[in-house]
Structures are given as structure tokens and as C-alpha cells.
N, C-alpha and C positions, 0 to 999 in steps of 0.2 A: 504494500500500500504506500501511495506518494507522501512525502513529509506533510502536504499543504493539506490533504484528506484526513488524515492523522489528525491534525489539528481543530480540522473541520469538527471531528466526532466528538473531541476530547471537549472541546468546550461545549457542544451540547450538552454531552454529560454529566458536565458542571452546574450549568445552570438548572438541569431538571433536577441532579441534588439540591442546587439551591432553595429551589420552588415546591418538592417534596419538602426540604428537613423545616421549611417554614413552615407550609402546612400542616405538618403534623407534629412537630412539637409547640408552635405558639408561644404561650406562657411560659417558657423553661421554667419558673418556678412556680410552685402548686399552690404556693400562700408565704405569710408572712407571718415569722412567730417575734413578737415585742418584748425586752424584756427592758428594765429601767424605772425613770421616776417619773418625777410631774412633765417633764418634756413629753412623754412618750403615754402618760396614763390616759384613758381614752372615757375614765368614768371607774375605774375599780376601787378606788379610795373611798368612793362614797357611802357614808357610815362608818369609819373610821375614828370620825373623831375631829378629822382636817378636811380643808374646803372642798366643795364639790368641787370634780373634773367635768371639766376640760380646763387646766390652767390658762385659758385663754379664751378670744372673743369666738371661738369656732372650732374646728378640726385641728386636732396635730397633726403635724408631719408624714409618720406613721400611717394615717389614714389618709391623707394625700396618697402617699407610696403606693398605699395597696389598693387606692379606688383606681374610677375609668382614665385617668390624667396618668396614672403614675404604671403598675406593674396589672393592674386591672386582677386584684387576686383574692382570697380571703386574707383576712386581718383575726391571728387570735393573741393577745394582748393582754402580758401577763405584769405591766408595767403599775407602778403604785406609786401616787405622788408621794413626796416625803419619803422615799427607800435611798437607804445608803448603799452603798456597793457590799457592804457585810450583809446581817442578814436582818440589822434591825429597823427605825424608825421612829425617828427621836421625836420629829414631829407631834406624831401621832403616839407618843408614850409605849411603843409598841418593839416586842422581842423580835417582830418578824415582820413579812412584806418588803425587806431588805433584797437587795437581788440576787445573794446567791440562796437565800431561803425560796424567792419566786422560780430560781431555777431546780432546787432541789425539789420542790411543790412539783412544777410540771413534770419534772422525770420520774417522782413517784407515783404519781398519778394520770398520767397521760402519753406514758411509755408507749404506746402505740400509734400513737402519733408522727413519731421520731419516724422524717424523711431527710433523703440526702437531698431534696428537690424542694425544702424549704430554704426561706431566705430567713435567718435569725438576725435581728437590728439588738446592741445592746447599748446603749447611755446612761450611762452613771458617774456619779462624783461628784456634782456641787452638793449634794447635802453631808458629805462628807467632810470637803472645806469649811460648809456652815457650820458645823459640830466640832470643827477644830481637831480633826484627825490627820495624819499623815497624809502626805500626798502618795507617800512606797507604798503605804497600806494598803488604801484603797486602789490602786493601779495592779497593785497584787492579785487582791481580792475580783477584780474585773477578769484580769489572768484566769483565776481559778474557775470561774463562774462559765468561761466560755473552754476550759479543758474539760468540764462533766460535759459540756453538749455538745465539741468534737470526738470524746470517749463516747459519747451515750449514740455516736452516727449523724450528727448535723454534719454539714459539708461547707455550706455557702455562709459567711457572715461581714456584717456590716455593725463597722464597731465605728461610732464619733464622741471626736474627743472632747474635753471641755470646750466651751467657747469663753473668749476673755471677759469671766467674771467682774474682774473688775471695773469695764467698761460698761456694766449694767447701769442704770438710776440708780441703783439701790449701793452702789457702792466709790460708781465715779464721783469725783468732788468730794472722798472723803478719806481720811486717815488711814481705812483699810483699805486701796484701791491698787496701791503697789503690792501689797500682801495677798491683794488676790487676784491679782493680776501673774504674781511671783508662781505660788501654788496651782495655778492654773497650767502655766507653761512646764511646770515642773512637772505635774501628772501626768500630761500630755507625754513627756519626753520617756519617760518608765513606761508609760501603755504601748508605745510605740514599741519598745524593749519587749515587751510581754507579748507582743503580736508579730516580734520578725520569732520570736523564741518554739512558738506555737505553729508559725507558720512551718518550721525548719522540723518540728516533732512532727506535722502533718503535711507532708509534700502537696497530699493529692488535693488538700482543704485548699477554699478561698478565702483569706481574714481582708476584706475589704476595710479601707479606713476614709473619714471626712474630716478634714482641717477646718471645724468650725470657727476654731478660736482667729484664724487668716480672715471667715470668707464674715464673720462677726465686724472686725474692725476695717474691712474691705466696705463693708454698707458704710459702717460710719463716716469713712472718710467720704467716700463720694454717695451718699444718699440716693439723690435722683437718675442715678444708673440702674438702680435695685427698685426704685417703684417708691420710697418713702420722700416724705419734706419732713418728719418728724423721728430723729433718732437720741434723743434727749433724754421730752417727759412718758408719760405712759398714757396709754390707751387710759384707763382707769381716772385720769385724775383731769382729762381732758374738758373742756371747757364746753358746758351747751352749744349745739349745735355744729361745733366742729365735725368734718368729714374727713379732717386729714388723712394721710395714710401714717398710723405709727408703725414703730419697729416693736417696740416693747409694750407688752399688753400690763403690765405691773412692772415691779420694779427689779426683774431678773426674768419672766416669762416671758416669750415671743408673742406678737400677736398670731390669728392664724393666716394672715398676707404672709407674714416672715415665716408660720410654719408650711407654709407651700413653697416658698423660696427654697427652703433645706429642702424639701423632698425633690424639687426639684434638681438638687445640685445631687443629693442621695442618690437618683434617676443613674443620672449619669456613673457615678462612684461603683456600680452592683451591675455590669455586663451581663445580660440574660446567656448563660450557657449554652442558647440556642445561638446567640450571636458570634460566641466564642468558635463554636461547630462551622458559621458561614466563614468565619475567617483561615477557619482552617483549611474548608475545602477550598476557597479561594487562594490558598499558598500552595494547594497540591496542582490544581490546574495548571497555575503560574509555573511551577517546579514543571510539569510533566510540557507544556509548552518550550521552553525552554531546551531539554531534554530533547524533543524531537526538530530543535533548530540545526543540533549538531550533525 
């Protein structure tokens, strides 16, 4: 057969790979398992003790992700506002609802659930700093929470880091705003450590990460790139009839503008494994093209 026929077949090939492995995988992932605090709580805290969820004017993030804008998937959401990365919840007076009690919770209880084809999101750690705990600790503790559910068979995860606390209302313009400003980047830089560590024990895992703490003081500096004029006060303390757009729904929580922003950047950060698969077969094409020039 002539080189140029060759070619000919070879990339039809391709493409009806391409066209089949879309069709029938679609969603590479089957759903979205939450774990975390008030960023991520979608309403489980309620009756606890501490404020109703949704810490914010609308959706988190997390449901952004998993609706028709984001991975279009199920959302089960094991997140509790007030949970420290340990297992407690100081907030709320409480032993547990902490995140590695939420993830020990799920894996005794929902062990059959445990898919390689879920996408596990995990956020924790400002309530940690609030409580005046290590930042090793907690960065530890995040470590360990996410080695039970790559042991326990999760595959796919999306871990983000602090965002720069400091630069919240609640703390910029005050005496504590370099301290947790400090603590913030500090956590950041050990989680990092705990997810090349995890990555290196699980070749075949994905530990996805989101530089919130960058894409945090990225809005502030340039506001009306990201959709806000108000990255200051809060949502909450806004003045009748204001329509602005804020950043900050209180005085450390996003509003839900800002929390579609992160899902949207999330979007991006969490390659569907079916995209992973076109890019592959698009490098064997290329390779086999190639191949039949010689």
C-alpha cells in the first residue's frame, strides 16, 4: 500500500476513535465526592449549632462544578462549615464533622460507593488558622485524609489551597493580616509537599491542585477583569439598594459570583480522562503519521 493511502486510512481511524471515545465515555467522571468546610458545605451544618449553609448569597463552587456549566455530574457533599482539617469543630463545640472524621464517616459507611471514576474536591484549613493551630498540622492532616481515599480506591482529586486569608475584610487592615497572610502561604507550601509525596506513592492517581491564594489576590488587584467593582466591603454589610458585584459575601466567605469564578478556574485545573484518552490518541496518529513519512 502507497505511503499517501497509508495515511489516508490512518487518520480516519483517528478520528472515528475520536468520535466513538466521545460518544461513549462523555462525563469521564460519574460524580463529584466534596469533602471540606464552609467553602464547600452545601447545607450539612445545618442544626449544628452554627449558621445555616450556604456560607454565601447562593451556590458554592462545588455545585457550580458539578451542575450543567461545570462537569454536569452528581454532587455528594460531605463538606461541614466550621470543620478543621482534624476531625473536630470548634465552631460548633463539636468532636467531629472535622475532615478527616467526614472522610472516615464516608468510608465506613459508604464503602461502596468508592469509584476510580469519581472526582474527590478536598478544602480545608482556615478554620485551622482560626483556632491557632499549626500550619505542619493541618497540611499533614489534609495529607492523611486524602491517603485513606487513594488506599480506600479514589483515583482522580482536586485539592485547593488556602486563599490569602489575610487579604479577606475580616483581617486586611488589621494586626493579624501578615500572620495570616504568613500561615496561609506557609500551609500552602507543606500541602504542596504532601501532594508531590502522595503523588510519587500513587503513580497511577491524579492529585490535581488550584493556586487560590494567586488567583485570590489576582481579582484584587485588577477587579474588573474578574467581573467585580467591589473587592473591599462584603456582600452583607452593603448599603440598600446596591447591585454591585462583590467578591466577599462576609468577611472571609466568597460571594456565589466569586464561587463560580473558582469552579470555573476548578473547570479547567481537573482534565476529564476522556480528554486525557483524545490526547493520546491524537499523539499516536501524529507518531504513526510521521512513521509512514519515512
Amino acid at each position: 500500500m502507497k505511503a499517501k493511502a497509508r495515511r489516508v486510512i490512518l487518520t480516519w481511524f483517528v478520528c472515528v476513535c475520536l468520535v466513538f471515545s466521545t460518544a461513549v465515555l462523555g462525563h469521564a467522571y460519574s460524580g463529584i465526592l466534596a469533602f471540606g468546610d464552609s467553602l464547600s458545605d452545601n447545607g450539612n451544618a445545618d442544626g449544628f449549632g452554627i449558621p445555616t449553609a450556604p456560607y454565601s448569597n447562593g451556590p458554592v463552587w462545588v455545585e457550580y462544578l458539578a451542575g450543567p456549566t461545570g462537569l454536569n455530574v452528581p454532587l455528594f457533599d460531605m463538606a461541614y462549615g466550621g470543620a478543621t482539617t482534624a476531625y473536630d469543630n470548634p465552631a460548633a463545640s463539636l468532636d467531629y464533622t472535622g475532615l478527616n472524621w467526614q472522610v472516615d464517616f464516608y468510608l465506613a459507611n459508604f464503602s461502596s460507593q468508592v469509584s476510580p471514576s469519581t472526582l474527590v474536591t478536598v478544602w480545608a484549613g482556615a478554620n485551622d488558622l482560626f483556632n491557632g493551630r499549626d500550619y505542619d498540622d493541618a497540611a499533614d492532616n489534609v495529607g492523611l485524609a486524602l491517603l485513606k481515599l487513594a488506599t480506600a480506591g479514589f483515583q482522580n482529586f482536586l485539592v485547593m489551597g488556602l486563599p490569602d486569608v489575610g487579604a479577606t475584610p475580616q483581617f486586611n487592615g488589621t494586626p493579624y493580616e501578615a500572620g495570616a497572610t504568613g500561615w496561609s502561604m506557609a500551609f500552602n507550601a507543606f500541602l504542596a509537599a504532601e501532594l508531590a509525596g502522595l503523588q510519587a506513592a500513587f503513580p497511577a492517581n491524579h492529585f490535581y491542585s488550584l493556586d487560590t491564594f494567586s488567583l485570590l489576590n489576582d481579582v484584587i488587584a485588577d477587579p474588573g477583569k474578574y467581573g467585580f467593582d467591589n473587592v473591599t466591603n462584603t456582600w452583607l454589610s452593603r448599603p440598600p439598594g446596591d447591585t454591585g458585584n462583590y467578591l466577599f459575601w462576609d468577611g472571609v466567605h466568597p460571594t456565589t459570583q466569586a464561587h463560580g469564578m473558582i469552579a470555573d478556574y476548578a473547570r479547567v485545573a481537573v482534565p476529564e480522562p476522556a480528554t486525557m484518552l483524545l490526547l493520546g490518541l491524537g499523539l499516536i496518529g501524529l507518531a504513526g503519521a510521521r512513521r509512514f513519512r519515512r
